[in-house]
C-alpha positions in Angstrom: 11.3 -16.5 3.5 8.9 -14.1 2.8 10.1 -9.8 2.8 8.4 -7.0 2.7 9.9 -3.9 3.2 8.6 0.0 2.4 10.6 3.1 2.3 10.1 6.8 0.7 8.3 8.4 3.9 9.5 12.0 4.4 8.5 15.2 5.4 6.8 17.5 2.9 4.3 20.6 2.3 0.8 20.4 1.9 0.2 20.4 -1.5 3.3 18.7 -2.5 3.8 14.7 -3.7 5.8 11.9 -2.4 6.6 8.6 -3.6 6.1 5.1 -1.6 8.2 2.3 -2.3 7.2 -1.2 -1.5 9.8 -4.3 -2.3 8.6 -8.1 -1.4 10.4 -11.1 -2.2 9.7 -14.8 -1.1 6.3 -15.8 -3.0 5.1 -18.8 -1.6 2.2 -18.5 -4.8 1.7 -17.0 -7.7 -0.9 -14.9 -6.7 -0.9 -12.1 -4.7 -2.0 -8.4 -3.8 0.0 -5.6 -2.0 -1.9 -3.1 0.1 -1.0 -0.3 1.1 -2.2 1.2 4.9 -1.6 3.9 7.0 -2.1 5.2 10.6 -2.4 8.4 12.6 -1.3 9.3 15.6 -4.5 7.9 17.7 -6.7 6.9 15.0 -7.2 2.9 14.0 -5.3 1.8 10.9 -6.8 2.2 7.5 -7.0 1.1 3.8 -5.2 3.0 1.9 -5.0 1.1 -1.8 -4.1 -1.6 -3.2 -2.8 -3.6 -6.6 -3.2 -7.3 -7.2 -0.6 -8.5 -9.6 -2.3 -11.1 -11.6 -4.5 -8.8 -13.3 -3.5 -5.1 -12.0 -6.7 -4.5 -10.6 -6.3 -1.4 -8.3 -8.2 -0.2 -5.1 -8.1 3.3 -3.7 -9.9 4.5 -0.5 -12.3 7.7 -1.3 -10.0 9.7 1.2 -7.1 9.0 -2.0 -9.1 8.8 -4.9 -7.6 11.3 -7.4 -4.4 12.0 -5.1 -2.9 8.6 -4.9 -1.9 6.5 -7.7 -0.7 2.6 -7.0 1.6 1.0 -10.0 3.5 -2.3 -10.0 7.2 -3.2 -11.5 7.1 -7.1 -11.6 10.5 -6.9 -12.9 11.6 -6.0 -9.4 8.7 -7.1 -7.3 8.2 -3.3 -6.5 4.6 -1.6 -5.9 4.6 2.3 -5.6 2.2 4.7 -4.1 2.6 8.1 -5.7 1.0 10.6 -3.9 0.0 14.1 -4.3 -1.6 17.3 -3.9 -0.9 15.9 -0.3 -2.7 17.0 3.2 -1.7 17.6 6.0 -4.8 14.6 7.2 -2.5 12.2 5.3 -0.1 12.3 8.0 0.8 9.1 9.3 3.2 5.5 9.1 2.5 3.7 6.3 2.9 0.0 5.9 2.7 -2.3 2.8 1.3 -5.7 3.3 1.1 -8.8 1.1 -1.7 -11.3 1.0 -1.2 -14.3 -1.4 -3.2 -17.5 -1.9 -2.7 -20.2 -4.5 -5.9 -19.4 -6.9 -6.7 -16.1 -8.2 -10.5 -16.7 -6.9 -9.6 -16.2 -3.4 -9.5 -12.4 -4.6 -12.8 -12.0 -6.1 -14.4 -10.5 -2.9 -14.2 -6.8 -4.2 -13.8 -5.9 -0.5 -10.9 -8.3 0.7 -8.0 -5.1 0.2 -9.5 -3.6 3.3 -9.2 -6.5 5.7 -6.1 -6.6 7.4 -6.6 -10.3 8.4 -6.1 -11.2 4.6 -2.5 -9.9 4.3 0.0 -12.5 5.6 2.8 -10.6 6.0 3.4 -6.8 6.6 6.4 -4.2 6.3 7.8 -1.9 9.3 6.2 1.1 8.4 7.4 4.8 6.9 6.8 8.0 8.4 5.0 10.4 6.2 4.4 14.0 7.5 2.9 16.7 5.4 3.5 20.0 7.4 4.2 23.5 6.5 
């Protein structure tokens, strides 16, 4: 059975950095992405970054890019999203997803991270706040 769970949302500062943990377990195949997304309070949910593992291609939104960083520990089937310099627009629950598929192809359309429809399976989501 498939899990994907995410932790490491907290409160912090504007300008400070948090750390986003993302744990799944269950592979069905051998190749897969995790995505990381977020939502605000009243807006739709977004794209955030992701990491496929096969090749550890990464993807970053332009609202990230420079701030966020997306790593990978196969070891323990962990992705992280390290985030700084934070704002306080960055508020919001952030979920990990996994999409898998059997052949590596199945990634090669360089805009597939943003489309929710292609991850199968999706964490509970962690509160990030960044608030003075």
């Amino acid at each position: 059975q498939v899990h994907v769970v995410e932790s490491g949302g907290d409160l912090v500062q504007p300008g400070g950095s948090l750390r986003l943990s993302c744990r799944a377990s269950g592979f069905r195949y051998a190749y897969y992405a995790i995505g990381w997304f977020r939502q605000a309070p009243g807006k739709e949910r977004e794209a955030v970054s992701c990491i496929r593992n096969f090749d550890g291609r990464t993807y970053y939104a332009d609202s990230v890019k420079g701030r966020f960083t997306i790593s990978s520990d196969s070891a323990s089937n962990t992705v992280y999203l390290q985030m700084d310099t934070l704002k306080p627009e960055d508020t919001a629950i952030y979920y990990c997803a996994l999409a898998e598929h059997p052949a590596p192809e199945n990634f090669d359309d360089p805009r597939f991270w943003i489309r929710q429809f292609e991850y199968h399976y999706w964490g509970q989501g962690t509160q990030v706040t960044v608030s003075s």
